[in-house]
C-alpha positions in Angstrom: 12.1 15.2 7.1 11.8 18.8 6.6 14.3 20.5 4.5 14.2 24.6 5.2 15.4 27.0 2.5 17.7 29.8 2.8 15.5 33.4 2.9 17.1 34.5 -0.5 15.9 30.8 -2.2 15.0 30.9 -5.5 12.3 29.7 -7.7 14.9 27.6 -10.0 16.5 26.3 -7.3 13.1 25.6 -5.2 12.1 23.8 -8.2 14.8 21.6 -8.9 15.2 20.3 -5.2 11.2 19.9 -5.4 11.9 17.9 -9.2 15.2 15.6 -7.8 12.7 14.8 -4.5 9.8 13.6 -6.7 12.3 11.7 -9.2 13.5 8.9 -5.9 9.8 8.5 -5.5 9.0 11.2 -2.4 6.4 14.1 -2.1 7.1 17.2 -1.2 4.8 19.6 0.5 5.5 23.4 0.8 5.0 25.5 3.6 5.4 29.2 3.4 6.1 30.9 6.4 6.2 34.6 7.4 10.3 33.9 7.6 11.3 30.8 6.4 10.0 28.5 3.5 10.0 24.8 4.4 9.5 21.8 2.2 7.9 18.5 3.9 9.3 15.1 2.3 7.0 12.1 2.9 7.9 8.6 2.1 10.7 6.4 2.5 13.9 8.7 2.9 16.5 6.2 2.7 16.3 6.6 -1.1 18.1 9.7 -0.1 21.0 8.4 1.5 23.5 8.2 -0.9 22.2 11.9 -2.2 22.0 14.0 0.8 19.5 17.3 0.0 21.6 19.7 2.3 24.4 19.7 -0.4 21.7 21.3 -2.9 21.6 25.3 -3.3 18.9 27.0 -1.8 19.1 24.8 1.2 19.7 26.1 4.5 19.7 22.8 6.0 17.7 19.0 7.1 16.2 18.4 9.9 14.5 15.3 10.6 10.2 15.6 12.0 10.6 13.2 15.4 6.8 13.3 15.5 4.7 10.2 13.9 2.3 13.1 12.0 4.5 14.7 10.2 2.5 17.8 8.0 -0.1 18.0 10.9 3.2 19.1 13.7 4.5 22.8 14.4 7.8 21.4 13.3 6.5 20.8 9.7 4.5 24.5 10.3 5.4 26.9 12.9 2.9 29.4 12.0 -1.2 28.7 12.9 -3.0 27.4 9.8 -5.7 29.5 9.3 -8.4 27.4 7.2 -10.5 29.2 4.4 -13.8 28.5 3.8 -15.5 30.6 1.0 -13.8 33.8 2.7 -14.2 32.5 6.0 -11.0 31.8 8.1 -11.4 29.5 10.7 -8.2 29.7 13.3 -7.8 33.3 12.7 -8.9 35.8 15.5 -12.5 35.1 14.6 -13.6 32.5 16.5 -16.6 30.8 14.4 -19.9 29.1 15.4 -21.6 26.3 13.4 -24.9 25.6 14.4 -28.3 23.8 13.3 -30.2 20.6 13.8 -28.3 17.5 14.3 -30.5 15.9 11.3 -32.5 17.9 8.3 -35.8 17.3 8.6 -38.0 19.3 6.9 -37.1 22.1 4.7 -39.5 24.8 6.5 -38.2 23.9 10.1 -34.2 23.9 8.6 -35.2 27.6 6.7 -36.4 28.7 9.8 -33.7 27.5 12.4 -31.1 28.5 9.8 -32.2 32.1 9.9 -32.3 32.4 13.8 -28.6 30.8 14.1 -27.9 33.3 11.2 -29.4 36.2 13.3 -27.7 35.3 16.3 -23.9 35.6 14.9 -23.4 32.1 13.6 -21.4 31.8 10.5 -21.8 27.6 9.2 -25.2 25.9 8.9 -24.3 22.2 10.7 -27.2 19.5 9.6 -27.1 16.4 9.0 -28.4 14.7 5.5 -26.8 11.3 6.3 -27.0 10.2 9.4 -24.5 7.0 11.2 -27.0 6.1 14.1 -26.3 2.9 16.2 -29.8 1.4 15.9 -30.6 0.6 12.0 -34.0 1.0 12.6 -33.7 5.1 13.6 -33.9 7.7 11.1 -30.8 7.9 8.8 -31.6 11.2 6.9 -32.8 12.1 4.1 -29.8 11.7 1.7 -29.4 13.5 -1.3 -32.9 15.9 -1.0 -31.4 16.8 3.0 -28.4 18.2 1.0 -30.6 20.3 -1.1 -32.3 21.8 1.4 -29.2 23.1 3.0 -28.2 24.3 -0.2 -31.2 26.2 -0.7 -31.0 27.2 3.2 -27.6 28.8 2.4 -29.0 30.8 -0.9 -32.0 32.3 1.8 -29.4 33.1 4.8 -25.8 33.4 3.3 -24.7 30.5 6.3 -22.0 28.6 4.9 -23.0 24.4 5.5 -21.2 21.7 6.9 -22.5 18.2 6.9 -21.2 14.9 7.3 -19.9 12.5 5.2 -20.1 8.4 5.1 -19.7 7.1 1.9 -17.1 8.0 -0.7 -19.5 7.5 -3.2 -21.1 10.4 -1.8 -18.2 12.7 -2.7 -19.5 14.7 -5.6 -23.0 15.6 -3.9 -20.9 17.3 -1.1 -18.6 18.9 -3.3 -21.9 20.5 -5.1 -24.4 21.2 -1.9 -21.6 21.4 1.0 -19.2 24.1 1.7 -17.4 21.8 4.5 -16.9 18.1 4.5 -17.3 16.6 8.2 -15.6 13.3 9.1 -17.6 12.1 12.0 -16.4 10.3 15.4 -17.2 6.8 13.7 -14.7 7.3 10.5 -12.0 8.9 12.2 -10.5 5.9 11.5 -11.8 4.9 8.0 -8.1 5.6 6.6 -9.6 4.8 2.6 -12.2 7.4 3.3 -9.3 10.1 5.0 -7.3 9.3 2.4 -10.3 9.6 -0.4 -11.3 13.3 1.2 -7.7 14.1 0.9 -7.6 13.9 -2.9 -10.0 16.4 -3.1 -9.6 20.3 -2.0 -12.2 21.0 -0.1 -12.4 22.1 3.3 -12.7 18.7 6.0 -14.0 18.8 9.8 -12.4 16.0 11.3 -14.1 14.8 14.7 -12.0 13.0 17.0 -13.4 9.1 17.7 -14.7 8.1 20.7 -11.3 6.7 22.3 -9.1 8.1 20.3 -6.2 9.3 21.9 -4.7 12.7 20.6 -2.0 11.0 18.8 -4.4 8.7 17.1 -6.1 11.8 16.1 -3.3 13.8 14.9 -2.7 10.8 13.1 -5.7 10.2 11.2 -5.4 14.4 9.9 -2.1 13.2 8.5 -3.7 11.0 6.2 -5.7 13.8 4.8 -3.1 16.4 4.8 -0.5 13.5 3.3 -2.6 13.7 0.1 -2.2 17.0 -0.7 -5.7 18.2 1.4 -4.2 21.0 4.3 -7.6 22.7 4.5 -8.5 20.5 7.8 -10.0 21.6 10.9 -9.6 19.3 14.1 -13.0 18.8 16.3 -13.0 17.8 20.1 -16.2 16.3 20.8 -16.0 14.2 23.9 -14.2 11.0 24.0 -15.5 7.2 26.3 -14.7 7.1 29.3 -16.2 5.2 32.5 -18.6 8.3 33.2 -22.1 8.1 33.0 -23.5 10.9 34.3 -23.2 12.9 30.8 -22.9 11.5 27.0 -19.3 11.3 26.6 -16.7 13.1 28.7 -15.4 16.7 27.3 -11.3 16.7 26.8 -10.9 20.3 27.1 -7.0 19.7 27.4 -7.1 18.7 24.4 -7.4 22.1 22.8 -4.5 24.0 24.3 -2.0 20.7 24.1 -3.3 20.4 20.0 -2.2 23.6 19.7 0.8 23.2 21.1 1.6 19.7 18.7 -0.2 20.6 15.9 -0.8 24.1 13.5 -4.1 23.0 12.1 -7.0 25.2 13.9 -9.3 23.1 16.5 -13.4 23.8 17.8 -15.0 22.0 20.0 -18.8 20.3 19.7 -19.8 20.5 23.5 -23.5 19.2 22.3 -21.9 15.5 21.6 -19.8 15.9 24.3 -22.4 16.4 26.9 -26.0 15.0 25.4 -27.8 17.4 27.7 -28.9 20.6 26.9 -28.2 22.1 30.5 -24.4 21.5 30.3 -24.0 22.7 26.4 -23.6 26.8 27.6 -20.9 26.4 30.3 -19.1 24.0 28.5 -19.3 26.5 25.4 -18.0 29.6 27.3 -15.2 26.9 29.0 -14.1 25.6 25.6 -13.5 29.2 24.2 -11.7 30.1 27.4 -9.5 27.2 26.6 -8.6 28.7 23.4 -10.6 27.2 21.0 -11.0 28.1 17.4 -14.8 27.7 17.4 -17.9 25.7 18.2 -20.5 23.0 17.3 -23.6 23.6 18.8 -27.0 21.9 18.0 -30.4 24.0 17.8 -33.3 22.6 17.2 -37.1 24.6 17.7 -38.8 21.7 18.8 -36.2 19.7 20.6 -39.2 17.3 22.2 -39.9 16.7 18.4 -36.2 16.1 17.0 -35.7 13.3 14.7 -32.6 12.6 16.6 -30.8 14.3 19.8 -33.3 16.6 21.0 -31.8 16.3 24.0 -29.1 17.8 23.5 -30.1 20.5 21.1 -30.6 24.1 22.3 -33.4 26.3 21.7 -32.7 29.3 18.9 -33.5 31.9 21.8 -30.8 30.1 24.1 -28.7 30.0 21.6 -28.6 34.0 20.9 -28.5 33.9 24.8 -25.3 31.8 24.7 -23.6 33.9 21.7 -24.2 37.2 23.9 -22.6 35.8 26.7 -19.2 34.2 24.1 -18.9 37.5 22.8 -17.4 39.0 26.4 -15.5 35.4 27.0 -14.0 35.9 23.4 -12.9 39.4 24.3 -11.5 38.2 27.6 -8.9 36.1 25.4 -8.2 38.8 22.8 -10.2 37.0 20.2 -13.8 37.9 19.0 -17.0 36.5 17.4 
């Protein structure tokens, strides 16, 4: 349920509705909007039915959250949540690029395509240091040393890094070397390691899985946000389907109907989506046009010589090509980059 408060609420009265909802065993979550606040009460409300909350001061009334996410909806949030990442908002006007290799390799060619990403406008370093590959016998990234050559890549440039993690175990080198916790398409559905990431406050990606549909994925944010983490950005990146012809197929509806469900800011990785460096551009300048809140994009110098999806990845000269040509799509939609 979500129980809003009256304008002129105050802080003794916020707390004690907050202190009688966490005595019967239910958490709260506040959300402070430009007009209204509104607490969130997860857990198993029937504790409450002999002691309705609309009888308590500072209430203006209790409305019930029909939807099966509950923090992740515009009825828990009506306002867009703007994500902060070391100063950098994500789902404000800005629209933000992350962009890098899909793997770190080496620390001269990361060094190097960080700074031309840098140049070009990007704001996140994306690389991957562990890497979830299908075949056990492909590289799986250099662990804990790929980590500190992003972190040293962000001391050169200034590029805030993203990177994925697999293993909860893995927790406190991300908190130390990443700025960004990504949740790849395989553990959208880990709910131990959604849950684990949700414990901690630090910013998560969350990519949707491969046949995930969008409740599914508004679903899996919830388990994140429901421990207290609300700093999560949602990631189209292709979903199955019985096409062949490109890597996975690009759900473009999904950003504009997320936005309408959901308040959590959404980007889109059309590198995944499409597996073939040709497609990434349009479907870049399409996604953005569709509203989006940023990109993924993979750039590589030596695609032909990538550890792992060269061909998907785009040149660093393409890519300031591509950012040229986002800027005047971004101003189209009254956003910029």
């Amino acid at each position: 349920m979500i129980i809003v408060l009256k304008p002129g609420a105050t802080p003794t009265e916020v707390e004690h509705l907050l202190s009688k909802i966490k005595e019967v065993g239910l958490t709260p979550h506040i959300s402070k909007g430009e007009e209204r606040t509104i607490i969130g009460v997860i857990g198993d409300e029937r504790v409450l039915q002999s002691q309705p909350l609309s009888v308590y001061p500072g209430v203006e009334k209790v409305l019930p959250i029909l939807a099966p996410y509950k923090l992740v909806s515009r009825e828990f949030k009506r306002e867009n949540t703007v994500v902060k990442v070391n100063g950098v908002g994500i789902g404000a006007k800005r629209i933000v690029v992350m962009a890098g290799p899909c793997a770190v390799e080496t620390k001269d060619l990361l060094f190097s395509i960080a700074q031309e990403v840098k140049d070009a406008g990007a704001l996140f370093l994306r690389g991957g240091a562990f890497k979830p590959r299908t075949s056990p016998y492909t590289f799986q990234g250099l662990g804990e040393e790929g980590l500190e050559y992003l972190a040293e890549a962000k001391q050169k440039t200034g590029l805030l890094v993203v990177t994925e993690l697999m293993d909860p175990r893995d927790i406190p080198l991300m908190m130390r070397h990443s700025d960004m916790i990504q949740i790849g398409t395989r553990n959208m559905q880990n709910f131990r390691l959604l849950a684990e990431v949700g414990s901690y406050d630090k910013p998560v990606l969350l990519k949707r899985g491969l046949s995930a549909t969008i409740k599914e994925f508004l679903l899996s944010a919830e388990y994140i946000l429901s421990r207290g983490n609300h700093q999560v950005v949602l990631c189209e990146r292709g979903i199955r389907t019985f096409e062949t012809a490109t890597r996975n197929t690009l759900d473009l509806s999904a950003v504009p109907l997320i936005r309408q469900l959901s308040h959590l800011p959404i980007i889109v990785d059309p590198s995944h989506a499409m597996g073939r460096t040709d497609l990434v551009a349009p479907m870049a300048k399409a996604a953005i046009a569709a509203g989006a809140d940023g990109l993924l994009i993979e750039v590589h110098s030596h695609p032909e010589e990538a550890y792992s999806d060269g061909e998907q990845a785009m040149l660093p000269r393409d890519f300031a090509a591509l950012m040229t040509d986002l800027r005047r799509i971004a101003l189209a939609v009254d956003r910029e980059i």
